[in-house]
C-alpha positions as CSV (number, residue, x, y, z in Angstrom):
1,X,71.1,-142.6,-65.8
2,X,69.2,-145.1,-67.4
3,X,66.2,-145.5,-69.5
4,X,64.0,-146.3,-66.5
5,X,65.3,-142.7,-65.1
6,X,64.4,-140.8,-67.7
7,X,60.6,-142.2,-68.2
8,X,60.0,-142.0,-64.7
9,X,61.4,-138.1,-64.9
10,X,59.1,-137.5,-68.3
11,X,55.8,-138.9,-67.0
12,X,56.9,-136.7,-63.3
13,X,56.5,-133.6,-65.8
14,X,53.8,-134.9,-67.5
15,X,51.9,-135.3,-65.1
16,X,52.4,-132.2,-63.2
17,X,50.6,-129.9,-65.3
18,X,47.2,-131.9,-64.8
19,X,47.9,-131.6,-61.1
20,X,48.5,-127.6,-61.1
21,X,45.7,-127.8,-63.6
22,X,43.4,-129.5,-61.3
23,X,44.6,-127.0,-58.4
24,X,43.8,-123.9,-60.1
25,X,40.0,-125.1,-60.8
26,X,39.8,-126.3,-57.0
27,X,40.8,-123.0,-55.6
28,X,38.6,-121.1,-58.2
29,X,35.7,-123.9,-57.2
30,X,36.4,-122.7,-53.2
31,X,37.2,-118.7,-54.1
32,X,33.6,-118.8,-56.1
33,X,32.1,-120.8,-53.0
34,X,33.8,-119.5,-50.0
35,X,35.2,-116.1,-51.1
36,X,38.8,-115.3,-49.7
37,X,40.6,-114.1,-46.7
38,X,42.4,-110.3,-46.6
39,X,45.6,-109.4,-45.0
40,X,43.4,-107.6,-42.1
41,X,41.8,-111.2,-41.0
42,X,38.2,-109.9,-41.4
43,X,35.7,-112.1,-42.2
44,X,35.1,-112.1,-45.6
45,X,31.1,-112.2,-45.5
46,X,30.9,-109.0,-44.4
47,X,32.6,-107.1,-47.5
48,X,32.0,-109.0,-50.7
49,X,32.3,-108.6,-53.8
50,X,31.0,-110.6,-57.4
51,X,33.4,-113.4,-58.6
52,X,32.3,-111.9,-62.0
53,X,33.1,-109.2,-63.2
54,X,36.2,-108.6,-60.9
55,X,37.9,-111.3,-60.2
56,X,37.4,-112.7,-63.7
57,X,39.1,-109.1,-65.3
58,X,41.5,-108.9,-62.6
59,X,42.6,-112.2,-63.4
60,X,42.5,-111.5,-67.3
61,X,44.7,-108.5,-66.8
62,X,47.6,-110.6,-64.9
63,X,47.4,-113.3,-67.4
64,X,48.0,-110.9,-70.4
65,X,50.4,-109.1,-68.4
66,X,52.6,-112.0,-67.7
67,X,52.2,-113.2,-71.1
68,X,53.2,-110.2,-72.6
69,X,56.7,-110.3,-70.6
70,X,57.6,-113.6,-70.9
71,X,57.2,-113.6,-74.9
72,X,59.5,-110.2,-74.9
73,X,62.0,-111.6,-72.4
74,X,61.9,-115.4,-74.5
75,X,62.3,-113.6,-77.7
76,X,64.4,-111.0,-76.8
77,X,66.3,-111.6,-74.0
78,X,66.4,-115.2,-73.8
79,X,70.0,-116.1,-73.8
80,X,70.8,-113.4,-71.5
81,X,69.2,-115.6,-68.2
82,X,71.2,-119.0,-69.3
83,X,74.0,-120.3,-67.5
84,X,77.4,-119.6,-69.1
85,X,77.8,-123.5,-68.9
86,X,75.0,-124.5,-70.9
87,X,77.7,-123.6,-73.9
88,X,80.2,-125.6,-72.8
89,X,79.6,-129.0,-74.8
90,X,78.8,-131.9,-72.7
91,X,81.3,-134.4,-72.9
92,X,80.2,-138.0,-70.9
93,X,83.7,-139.2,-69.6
94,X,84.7,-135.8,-67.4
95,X,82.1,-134.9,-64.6
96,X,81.0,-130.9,-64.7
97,X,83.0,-129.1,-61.8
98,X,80.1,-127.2,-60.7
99,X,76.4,-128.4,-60.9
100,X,73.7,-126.4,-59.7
101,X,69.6,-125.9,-60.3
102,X,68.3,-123.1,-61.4
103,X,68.2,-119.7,-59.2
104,X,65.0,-120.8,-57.3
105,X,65.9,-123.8,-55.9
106,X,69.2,-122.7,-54.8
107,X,68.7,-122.1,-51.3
108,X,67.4,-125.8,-51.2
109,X,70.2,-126.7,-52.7
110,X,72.8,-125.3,-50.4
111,X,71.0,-127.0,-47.6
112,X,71.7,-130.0,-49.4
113,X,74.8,-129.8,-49.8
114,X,75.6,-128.2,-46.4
115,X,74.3,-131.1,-44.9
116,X,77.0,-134.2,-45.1
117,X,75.1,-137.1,-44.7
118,X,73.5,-138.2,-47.8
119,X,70.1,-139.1,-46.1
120,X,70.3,-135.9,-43.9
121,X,70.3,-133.7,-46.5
122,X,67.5,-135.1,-48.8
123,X,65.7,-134.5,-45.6
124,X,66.8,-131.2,-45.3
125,X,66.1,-130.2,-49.0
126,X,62.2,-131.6,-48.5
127,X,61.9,-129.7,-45.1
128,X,63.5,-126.5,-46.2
129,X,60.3,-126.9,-49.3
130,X,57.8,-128.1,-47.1
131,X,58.2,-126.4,-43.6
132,X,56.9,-122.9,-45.5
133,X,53.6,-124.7,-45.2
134,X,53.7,-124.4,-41.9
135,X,52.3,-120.8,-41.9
136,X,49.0,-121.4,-43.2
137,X,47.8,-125.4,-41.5
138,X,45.8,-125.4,-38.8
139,X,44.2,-121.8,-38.8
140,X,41.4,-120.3,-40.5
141,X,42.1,-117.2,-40.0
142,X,45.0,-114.8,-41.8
143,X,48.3,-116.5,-40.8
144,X,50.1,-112.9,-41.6
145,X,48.2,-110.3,-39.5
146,X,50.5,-111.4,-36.4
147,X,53.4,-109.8,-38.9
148,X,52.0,-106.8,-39.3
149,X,51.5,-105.9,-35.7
150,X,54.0,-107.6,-33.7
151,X,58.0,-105.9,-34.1
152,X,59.3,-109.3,-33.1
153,X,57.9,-111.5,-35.4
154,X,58.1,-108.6,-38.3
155,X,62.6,-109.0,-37.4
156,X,62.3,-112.6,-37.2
157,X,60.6,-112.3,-41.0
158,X,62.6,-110.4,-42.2
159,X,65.6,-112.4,-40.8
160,X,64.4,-115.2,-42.6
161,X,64.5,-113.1,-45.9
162,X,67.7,-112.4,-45.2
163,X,69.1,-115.5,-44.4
164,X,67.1,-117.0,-47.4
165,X,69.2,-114.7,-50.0
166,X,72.0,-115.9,-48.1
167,X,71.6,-119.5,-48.9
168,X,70.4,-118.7,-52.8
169,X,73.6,-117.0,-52.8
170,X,75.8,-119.7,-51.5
171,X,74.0,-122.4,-54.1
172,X,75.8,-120.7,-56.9
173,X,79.3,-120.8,-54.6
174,X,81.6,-123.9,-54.9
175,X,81.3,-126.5,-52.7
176,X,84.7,-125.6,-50.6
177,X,85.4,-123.6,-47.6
178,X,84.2,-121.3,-46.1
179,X,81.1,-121.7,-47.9
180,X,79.9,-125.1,-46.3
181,X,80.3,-123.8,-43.2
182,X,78.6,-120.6,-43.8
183,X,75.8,-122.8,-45.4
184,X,75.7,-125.0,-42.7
185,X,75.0,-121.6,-40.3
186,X,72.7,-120.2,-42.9
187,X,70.9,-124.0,-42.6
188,X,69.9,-124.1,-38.7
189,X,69.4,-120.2,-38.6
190,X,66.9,-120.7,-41.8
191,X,65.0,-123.5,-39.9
192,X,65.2,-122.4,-36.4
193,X,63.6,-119.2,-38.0
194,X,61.0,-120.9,-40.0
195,X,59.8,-123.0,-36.7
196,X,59.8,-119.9,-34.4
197,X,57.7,-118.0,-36.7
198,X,55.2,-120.4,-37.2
199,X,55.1,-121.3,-33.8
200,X,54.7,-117.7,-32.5
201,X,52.3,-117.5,-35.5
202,X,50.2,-120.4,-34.2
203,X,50.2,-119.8,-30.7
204,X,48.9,-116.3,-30.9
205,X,46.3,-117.1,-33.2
206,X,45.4,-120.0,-30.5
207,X,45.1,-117.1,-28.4
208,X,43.2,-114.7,-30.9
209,X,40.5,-117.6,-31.2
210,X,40.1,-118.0,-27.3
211,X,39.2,-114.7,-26.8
């Protein structure tokens, strides 16, 4: 890792916080403009409500609330959510025997690394991230009133859930049998789910809007 590397990774995370910055004012902009959707697929003009008071105190009250916890668990609790080998002092000439993200990207990470071609599993780390998008382009309507009222698709969620603590799970596991090939299960189970779902998804609200 050179010095290129690292000033490329510091202005990535410098940057980033304008972007999410510049999201949150864009969906406030189009939640003051447009109002939003509800998990019953209603249209929204019908049943409205200000944007202030409500959604300015609701909002208030969630940012104070996360606040509050994340200053006790940083002050109090910090240490006790580090990795046991974040103590271990680093030492440049022996390569860790086990390096892994943090517990969210996990599942992304054993689809990496369940993956063996290089290429083939960058691909499969970016799909695994950006295939959940899949749920929500192309409709206008409530992606997630088809899981509500449909037992299939309501399995076939919570499958994926399943199989999605399955694959955070084996992130933290070494990279040695039988994990690998568990992951690599885990991998076409997670993605074959992902594309039924939002397939089924899409096609019956193809269906709703013909109707």
């Amino acid at each position: 890792m050179s010095n290129a590397t690292l000033v490329r990774f510091y202005t990535l995370h410098f940057l980033l916080p304008f972007v999410v910055l510049a999201r949150v004012l864009l969906h406030i902009f189009y939640l003051h403009t447009h109002g939003r959707s509800n998990p019953l697929g209603t249209p929204s003009n019908q049943n409205k409500v200000p944007f202030h008071y409500y959604f300015r105190v609701k909002d208030r009250v969630i940012y104070f609330m996360f606040l509050y916890i994340f200053i006790v668990v940083t002050l109090q609790f910090g240490y006790n959510l580090m990795d046991a080998e974040n103590w271990i002092p680093a030492n440049p000439l022996v390569t860790p025997t086990h390096i892994q993200p943090e517990w969210y990207f996990l599942f992304a990470y054993a689809i990496l690394r369940s993956i063996p071609n290089k290429l083939g599993g960058v691909l499969g780390l970016l799909l695994a991230v950006l295939s959940l998008f899949l749920f929500r382009i192309g409709s206008r309507q409530n992606l997630f009133r088809g899981f509500r009222r449909t037992p299939l698709t309501r399995l076939a969620f919570w499958r994926l859930v399943v199989v999605f603590l399955l694959l955070t799970w084996l992130g933290r596991c070494p990279a040695a049998s039988p994990y690998n090939e568990v992951g690599l299960l885990c991998t076409v189970a997670y993605f074959v789910l992902v594309g039924g779902i939002a397939a089924s998804t899409h096609i019956r609200q193809a269906s709703y809007n013909t109707l």
